[in-house]
C-alpha positions in Angstrom: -19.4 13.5 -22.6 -19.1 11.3 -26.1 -15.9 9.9 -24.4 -17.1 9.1 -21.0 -20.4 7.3 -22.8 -17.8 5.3 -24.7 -15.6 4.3 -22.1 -18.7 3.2 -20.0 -20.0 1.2 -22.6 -16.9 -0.9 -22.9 -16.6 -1.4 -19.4 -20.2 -2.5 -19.2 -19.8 -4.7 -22.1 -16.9 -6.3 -21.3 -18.0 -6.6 -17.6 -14.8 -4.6 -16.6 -14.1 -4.1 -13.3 -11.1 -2.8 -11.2 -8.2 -5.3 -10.1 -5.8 -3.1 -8.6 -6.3 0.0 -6.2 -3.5 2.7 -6.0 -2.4 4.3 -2.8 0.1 6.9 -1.8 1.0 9.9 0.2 0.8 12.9 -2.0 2.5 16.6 -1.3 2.0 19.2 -3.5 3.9 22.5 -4.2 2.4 25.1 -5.5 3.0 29.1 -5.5 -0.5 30.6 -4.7 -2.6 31.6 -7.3 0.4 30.4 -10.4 0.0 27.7 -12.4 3.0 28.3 -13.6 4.9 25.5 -12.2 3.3 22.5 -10.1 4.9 19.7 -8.6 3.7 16.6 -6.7 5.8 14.4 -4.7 4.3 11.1 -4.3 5.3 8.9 -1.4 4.7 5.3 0.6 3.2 4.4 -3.0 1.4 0.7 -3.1 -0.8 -1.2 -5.1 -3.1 -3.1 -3.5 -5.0 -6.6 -5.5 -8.7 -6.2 -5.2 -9.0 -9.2 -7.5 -11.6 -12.2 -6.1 -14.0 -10.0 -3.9 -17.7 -10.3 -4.4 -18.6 -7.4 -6.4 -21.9 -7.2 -4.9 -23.9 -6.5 -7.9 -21.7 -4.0 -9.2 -22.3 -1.9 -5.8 -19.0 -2.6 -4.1 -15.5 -2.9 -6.0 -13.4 -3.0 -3.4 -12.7 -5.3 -0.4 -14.2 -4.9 2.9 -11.6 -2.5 4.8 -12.0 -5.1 8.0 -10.5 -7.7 5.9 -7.0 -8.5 6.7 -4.8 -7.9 3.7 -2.0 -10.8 2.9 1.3 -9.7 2.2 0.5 -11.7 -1.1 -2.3 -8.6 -2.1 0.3 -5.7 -1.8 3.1 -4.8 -3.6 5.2 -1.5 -2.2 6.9 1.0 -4.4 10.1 1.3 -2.6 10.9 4.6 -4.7 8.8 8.0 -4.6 7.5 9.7 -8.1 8.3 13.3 -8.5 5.6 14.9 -11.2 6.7 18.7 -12.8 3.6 20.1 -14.7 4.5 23.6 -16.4 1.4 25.7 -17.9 3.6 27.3 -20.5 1.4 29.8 -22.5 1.8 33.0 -24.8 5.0 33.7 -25.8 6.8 32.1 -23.5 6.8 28.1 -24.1 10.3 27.4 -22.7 10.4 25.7 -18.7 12.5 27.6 -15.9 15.6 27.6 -15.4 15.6 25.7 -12.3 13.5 22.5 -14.2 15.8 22.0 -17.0 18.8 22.2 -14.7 16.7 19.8 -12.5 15.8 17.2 -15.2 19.5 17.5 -16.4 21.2 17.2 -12.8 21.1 13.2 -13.1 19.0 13.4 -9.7 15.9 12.6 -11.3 14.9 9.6 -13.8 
């Protein structure tokens, strides 16, 4: 709670407000009901500017979706982002085989 006052007083303060919106396709893997190993494969990734709209008295951050965007307000990520999050807990604290030979194949950076 401490942090969350904090970083909304800063943002307040300094009349913060967003600038760029993030967009993707996201697939997930998961084995049911294991943590264990999670992995998320995002796709189509794009940041979009959402710098000069009116900000409506702090209401509305974002641009009116009826708006045409200019290929000046969006930049495409022409690769995809492949996330591995191990819960490693107890006595075992070492990844699966299959990760380490993954993140050691050279297929991944």
């Amino acid at each position: 709670e401490q942090l969350v006052r904090e970083i909304t007083q800063v943002c307040v303060s300094k009349q913060l407000v967003p600038t760029v919106r993030t967009q993707c396709m996201r697939t997930a893997f998961q084995i049911p009901f294991d943590a264990t190993v999670r992995i998320s494969l995002d796709t189509n990734l794009c940041m979009i500017s959402e710098r000069g709209y009116d900000l409506n008295g702090m209401h509305t951050w974002h641009r009116n979706p009826e708006w045409i965007l200019q290929p000046t307000e969006i930049t495409r990520f022409p690769h995809a982002v492949l996330e591995i999050k191990l819960e490693l807990k107890g006595g075992n604290m070492t990844a699966p085989k299959w990760v380490t030979d993954l993140q050691n194949s050279g297929l991944i950076y």
